[in-house]
N, CA, C and O atoms as a GROMACS GRO file, in nm:
protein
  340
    1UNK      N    1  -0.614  13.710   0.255
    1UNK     CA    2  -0.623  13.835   0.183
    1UNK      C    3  -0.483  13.882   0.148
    1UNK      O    4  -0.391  13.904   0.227
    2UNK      N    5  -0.481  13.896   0.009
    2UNK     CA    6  -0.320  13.923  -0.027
    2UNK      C    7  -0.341  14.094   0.019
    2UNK      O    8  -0.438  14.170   0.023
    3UNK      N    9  -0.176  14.109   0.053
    3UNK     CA   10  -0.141  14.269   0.089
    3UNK      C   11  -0.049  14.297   0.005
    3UNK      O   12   0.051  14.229   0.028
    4UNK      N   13  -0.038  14.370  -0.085
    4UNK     CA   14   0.096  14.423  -0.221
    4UNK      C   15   0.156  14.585  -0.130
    4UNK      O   16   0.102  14.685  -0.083
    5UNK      N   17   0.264  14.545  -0.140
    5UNK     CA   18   0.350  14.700  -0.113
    5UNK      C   19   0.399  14.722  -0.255
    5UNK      O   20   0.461  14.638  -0.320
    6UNK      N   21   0.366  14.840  -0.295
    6UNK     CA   22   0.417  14.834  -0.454
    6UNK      C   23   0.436  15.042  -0.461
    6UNK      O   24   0.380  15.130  -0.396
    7UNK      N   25   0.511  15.045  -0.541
    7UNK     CA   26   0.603  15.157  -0.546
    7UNK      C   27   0.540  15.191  -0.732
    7UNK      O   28   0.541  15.123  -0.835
    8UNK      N   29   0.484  15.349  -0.692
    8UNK     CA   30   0.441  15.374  -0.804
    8UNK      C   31   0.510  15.493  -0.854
    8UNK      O   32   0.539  15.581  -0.773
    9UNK      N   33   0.550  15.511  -1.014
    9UNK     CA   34   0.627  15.633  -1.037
    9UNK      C   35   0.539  15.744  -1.128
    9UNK      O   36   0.484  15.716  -1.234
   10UNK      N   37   0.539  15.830  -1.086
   10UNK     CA   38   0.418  15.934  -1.110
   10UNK      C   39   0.473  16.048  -1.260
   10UNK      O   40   0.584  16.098  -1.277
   11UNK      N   41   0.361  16.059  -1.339
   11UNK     CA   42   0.425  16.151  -1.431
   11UNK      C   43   0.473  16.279  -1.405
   11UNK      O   44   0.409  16.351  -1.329
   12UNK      N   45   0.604  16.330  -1.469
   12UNK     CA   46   0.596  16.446  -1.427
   12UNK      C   47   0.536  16.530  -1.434
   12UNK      O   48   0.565  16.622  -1.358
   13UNK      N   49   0.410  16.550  -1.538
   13UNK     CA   50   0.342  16.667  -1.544
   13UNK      C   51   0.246  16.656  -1.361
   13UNK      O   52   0.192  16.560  -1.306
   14UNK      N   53   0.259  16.762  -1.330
   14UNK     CA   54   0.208  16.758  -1.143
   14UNK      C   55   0.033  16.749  -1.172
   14UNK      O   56  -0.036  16.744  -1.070
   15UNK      N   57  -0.040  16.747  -1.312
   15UNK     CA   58  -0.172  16.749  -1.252
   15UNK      C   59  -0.241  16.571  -1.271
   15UNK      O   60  -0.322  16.498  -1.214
   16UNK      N   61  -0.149  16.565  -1.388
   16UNK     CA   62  -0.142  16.415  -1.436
   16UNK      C   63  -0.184  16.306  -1.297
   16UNK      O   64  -0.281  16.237  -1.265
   17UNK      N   65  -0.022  16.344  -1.229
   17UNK     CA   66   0.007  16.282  -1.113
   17UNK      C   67  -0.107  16.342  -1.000
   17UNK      O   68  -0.153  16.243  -0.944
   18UNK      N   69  -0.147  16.423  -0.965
   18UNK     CA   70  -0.237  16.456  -0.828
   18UNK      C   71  -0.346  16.365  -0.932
   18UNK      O   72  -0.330  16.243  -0.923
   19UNK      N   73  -0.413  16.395  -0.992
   19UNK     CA   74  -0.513  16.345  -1.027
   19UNK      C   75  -0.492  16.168  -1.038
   19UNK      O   76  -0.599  16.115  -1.010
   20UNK      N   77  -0.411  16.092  -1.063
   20UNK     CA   78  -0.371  15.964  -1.032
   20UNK      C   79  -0.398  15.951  -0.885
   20UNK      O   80  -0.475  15.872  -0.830
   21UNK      N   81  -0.325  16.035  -0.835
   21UNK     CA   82  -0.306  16.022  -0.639
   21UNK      C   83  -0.438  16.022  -0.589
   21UNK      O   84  -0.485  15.945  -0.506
   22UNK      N   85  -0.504  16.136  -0.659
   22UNK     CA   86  -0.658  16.136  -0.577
   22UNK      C   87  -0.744  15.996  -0.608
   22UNK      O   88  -0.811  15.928  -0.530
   23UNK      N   89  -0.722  15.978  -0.733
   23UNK     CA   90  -0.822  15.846  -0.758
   23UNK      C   91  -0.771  15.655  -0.706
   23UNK      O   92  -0.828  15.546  -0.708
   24UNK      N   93  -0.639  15.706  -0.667
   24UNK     CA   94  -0.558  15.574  -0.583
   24UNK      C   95  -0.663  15.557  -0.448
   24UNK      O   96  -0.730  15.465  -0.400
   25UNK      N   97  -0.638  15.699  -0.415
   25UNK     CA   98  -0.680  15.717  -0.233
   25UNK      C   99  -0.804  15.679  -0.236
   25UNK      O  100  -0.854  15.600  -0.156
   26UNK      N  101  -0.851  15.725  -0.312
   26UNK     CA  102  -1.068  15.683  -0.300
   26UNK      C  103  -1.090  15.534  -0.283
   26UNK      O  104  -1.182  15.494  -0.211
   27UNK      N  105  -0.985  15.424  -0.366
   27UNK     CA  106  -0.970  15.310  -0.359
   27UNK      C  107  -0.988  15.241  -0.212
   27UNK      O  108  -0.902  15.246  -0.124
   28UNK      N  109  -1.104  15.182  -0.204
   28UNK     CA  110  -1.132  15.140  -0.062
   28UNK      C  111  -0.987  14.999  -0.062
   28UNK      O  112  -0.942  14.923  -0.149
   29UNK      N  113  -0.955  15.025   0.087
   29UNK     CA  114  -0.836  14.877   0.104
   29UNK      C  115  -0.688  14.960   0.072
   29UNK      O  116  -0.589  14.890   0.091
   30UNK      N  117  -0.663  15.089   0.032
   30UNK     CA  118  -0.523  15.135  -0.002
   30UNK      C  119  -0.508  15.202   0.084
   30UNK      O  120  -0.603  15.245   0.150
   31UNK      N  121  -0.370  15.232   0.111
   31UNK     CA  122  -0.332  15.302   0.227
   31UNK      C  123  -0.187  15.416   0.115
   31UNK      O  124  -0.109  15.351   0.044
   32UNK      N  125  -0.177  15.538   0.118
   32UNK     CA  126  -0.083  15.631   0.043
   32UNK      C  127   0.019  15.700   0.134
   32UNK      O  128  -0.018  15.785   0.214
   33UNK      N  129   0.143  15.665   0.121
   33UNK     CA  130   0.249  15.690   0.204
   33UNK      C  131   0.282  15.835   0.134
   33UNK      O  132   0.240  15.853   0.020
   34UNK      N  133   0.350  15.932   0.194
   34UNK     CA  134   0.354  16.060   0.095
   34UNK      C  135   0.430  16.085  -0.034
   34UNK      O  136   0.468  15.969  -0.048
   35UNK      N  137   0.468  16.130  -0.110
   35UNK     CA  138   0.505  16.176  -0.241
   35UNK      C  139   0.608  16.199  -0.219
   35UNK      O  140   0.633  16.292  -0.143
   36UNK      N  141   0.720  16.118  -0.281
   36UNK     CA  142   0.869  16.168  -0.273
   36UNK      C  143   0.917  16.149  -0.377
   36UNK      O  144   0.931  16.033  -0.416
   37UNK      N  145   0.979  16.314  -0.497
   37UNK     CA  146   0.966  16.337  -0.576
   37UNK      C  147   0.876  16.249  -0.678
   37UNK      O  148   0.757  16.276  -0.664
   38UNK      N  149   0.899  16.155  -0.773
   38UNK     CA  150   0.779  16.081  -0.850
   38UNK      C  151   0.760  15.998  -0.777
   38UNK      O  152   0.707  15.991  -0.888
   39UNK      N  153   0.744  15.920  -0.702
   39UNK     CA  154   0.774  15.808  -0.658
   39UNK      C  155   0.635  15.830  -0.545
   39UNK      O  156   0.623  15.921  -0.462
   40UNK      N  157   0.556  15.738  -0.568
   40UNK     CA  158   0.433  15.700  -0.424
   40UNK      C  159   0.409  15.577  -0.379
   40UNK      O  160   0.320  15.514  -0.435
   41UNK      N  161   0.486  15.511  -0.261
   41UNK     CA  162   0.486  15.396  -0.186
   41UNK      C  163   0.308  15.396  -0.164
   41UNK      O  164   0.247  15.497  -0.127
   42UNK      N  165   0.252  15.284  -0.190
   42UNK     CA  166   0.134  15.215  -0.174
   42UNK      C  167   0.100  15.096  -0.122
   42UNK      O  168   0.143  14.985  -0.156
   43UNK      N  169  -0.005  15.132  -0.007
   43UNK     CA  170  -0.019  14.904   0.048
   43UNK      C  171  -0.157  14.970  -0.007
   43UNK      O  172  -0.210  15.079  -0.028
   44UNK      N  173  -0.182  14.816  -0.015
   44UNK     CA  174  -0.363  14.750  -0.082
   44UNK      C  175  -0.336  14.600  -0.005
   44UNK      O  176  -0.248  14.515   0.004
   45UNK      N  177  -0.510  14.632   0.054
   45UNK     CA  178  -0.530  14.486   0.073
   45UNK      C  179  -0.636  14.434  -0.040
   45UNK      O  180  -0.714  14.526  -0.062
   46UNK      N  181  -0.657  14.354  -0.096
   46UNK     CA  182  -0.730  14.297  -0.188
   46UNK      C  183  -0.816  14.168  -0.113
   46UNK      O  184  -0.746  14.108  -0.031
   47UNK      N  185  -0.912  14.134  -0.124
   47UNK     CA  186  -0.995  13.995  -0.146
   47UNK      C  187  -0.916  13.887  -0.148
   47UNK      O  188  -0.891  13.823  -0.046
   48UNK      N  189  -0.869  13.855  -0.269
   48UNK     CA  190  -0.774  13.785  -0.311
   48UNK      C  191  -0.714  13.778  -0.434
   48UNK      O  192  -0.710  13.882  -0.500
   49UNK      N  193  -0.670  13.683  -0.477
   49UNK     CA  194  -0.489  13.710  -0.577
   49UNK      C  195  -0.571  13.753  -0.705
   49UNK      O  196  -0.511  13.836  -0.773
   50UNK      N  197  -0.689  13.717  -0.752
   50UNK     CA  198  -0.720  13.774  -0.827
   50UNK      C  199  -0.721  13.928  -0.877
   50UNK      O  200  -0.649  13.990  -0.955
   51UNK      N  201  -0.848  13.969  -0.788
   51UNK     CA  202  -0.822  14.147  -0.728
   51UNK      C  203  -0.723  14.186  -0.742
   51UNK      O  204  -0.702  14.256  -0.842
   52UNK      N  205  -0.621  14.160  -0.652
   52UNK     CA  206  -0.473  14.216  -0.649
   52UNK      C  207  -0.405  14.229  -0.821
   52UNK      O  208  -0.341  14.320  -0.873
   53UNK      N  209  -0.446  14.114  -0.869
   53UNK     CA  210  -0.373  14.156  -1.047
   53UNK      C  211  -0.474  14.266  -1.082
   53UNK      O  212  -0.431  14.378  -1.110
   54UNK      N  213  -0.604  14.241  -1.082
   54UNK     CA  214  -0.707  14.353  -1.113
   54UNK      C  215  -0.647  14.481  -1.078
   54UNK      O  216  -0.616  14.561  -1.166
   55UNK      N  217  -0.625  14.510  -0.934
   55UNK     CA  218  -0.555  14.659  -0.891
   55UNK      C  219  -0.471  14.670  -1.016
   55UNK      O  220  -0.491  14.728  -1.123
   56UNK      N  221  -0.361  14.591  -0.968
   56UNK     CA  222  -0.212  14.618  -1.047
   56UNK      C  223  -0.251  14.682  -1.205
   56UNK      O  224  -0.190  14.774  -1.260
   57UNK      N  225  -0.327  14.633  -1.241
   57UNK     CA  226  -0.401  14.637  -1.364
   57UNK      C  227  -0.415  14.772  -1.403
   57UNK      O  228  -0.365  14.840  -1.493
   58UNK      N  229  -0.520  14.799  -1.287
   58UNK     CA  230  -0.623  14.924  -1.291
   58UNK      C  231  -0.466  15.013  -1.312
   58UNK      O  232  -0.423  15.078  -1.408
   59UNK      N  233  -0.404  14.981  -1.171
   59UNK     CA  234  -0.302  15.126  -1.176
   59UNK      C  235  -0.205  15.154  -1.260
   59UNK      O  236  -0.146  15.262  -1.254
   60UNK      N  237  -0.174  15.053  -1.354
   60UNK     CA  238  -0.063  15.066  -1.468
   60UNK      C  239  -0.176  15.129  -1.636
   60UNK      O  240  -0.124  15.170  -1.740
   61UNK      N  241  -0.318  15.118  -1.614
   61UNK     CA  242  -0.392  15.182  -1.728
   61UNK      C  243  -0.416  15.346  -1.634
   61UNK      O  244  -0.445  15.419  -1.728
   62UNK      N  245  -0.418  15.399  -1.561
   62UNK     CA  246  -0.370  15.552  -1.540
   62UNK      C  247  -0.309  15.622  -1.549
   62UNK      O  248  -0.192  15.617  -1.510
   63UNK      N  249  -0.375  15.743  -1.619
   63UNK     CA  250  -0.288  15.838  -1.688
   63UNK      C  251  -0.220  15.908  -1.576
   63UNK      O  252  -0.287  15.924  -1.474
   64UNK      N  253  -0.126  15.942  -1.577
   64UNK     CA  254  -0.042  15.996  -1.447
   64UNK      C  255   0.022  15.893  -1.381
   64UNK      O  256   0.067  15.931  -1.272
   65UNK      N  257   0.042  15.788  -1.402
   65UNK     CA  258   0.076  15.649  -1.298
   65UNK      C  259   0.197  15.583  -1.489
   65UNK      O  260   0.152  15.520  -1.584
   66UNK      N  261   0.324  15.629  -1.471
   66UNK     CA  262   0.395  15.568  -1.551
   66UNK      C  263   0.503  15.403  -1.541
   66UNK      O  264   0.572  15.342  -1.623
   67UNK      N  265   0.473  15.385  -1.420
   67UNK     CA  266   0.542  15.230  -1.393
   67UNK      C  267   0.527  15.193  -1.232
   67UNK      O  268   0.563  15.257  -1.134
   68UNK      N  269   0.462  15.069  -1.241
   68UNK     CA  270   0.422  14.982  -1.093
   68UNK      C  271   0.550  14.948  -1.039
   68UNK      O  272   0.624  14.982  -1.130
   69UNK      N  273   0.631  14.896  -0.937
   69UNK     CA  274   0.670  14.820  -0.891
   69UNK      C  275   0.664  14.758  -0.751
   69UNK      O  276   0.693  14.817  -0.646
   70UNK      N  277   0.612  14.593  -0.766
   70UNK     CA  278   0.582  14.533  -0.681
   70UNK      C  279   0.727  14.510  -0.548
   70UNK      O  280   0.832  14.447  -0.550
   71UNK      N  281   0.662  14.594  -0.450
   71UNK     CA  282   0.775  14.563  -0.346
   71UNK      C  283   0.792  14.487  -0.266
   71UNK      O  284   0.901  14.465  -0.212
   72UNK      N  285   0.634  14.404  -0.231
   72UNK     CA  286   0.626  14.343  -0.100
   72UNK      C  287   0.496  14.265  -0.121
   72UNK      O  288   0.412  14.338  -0.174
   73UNK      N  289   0.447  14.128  -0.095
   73UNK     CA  290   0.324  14.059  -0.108
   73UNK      C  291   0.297  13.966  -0.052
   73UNK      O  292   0.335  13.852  -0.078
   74UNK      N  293   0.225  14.000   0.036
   74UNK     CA  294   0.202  13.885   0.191
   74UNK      C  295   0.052  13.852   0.173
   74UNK      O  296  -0.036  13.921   0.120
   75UNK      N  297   0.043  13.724   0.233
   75UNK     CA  298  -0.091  13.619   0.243
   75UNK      C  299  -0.126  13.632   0.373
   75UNK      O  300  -0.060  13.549   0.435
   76UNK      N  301  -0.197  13.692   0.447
   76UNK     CA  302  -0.282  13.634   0.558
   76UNK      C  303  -0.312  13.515   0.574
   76UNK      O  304  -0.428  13.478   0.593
   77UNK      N  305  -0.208  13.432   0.570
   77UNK     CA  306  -0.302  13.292   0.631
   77UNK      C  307  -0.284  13.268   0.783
   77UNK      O  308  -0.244  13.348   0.868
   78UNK      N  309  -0.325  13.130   0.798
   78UNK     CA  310  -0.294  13.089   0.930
   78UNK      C  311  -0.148  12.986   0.962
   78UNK      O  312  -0.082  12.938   0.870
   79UNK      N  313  -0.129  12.974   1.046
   79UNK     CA  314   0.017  12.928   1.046
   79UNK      C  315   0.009  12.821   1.064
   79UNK      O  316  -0.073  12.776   1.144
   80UNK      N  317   0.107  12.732   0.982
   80UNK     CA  318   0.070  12.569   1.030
   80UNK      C  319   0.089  12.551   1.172
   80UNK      O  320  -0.005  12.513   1.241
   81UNK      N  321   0.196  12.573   1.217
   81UNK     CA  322   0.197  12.533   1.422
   81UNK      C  323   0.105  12.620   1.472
   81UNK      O  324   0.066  12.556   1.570
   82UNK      N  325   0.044  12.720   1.473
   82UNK     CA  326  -0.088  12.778   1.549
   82UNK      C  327  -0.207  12.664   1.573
   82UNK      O  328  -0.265  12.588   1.496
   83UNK      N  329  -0.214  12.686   1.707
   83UNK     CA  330  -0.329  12.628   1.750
   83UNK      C  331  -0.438  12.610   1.684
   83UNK      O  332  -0.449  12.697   1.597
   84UNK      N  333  -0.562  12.503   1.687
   84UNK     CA  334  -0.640  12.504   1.571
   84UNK      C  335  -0.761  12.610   1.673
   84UNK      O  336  -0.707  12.652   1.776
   85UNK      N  337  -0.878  12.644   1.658
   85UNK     CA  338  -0.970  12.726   1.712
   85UNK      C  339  -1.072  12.673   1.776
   85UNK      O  340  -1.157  12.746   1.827
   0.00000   0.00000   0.00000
């Protein structure tokens, strides 16, 4: 399951942006770090790599949401030297 840390920059008009924020959070799998000035740090876990472009997607067509940036994107896998089960 891919995990994206991605850094979102919020419009300045403030209802634009809350209303972006509220409809991020409803997003089952996201987690919303707090609001510092435009700027809203976001993790999502997704399904897989597909989904994850889908999100990215979704959140760059919202009004109030003026530019993504991907900070961080980790794979849950298993580790090759880990024991098998």
């Amino acid at each position: 399951m891919p995990v994206n840390g991605l850094l979102l920059t919020l419009s300045p008009d403030p209802g634009l942006a809350d209303d972006a924020r509220i409809r991020i959070a409803a997003h089952c799998g996201t987690e919303l770090a707090p609001v510092r000035d435009r700027w809203l740090p976001i993790a999502v876990e997704t399904p897989d790599v597909k989904s994850a472009h889908e999100f990215h997607e979704w959140l760059e067509s919202l009004p109030g949401i003026e530019h993504v940036d991907v900070i961080y994107v980790g794979f849950d896998e298993p580790s090759p030297t880990a024991p098998a089960p």
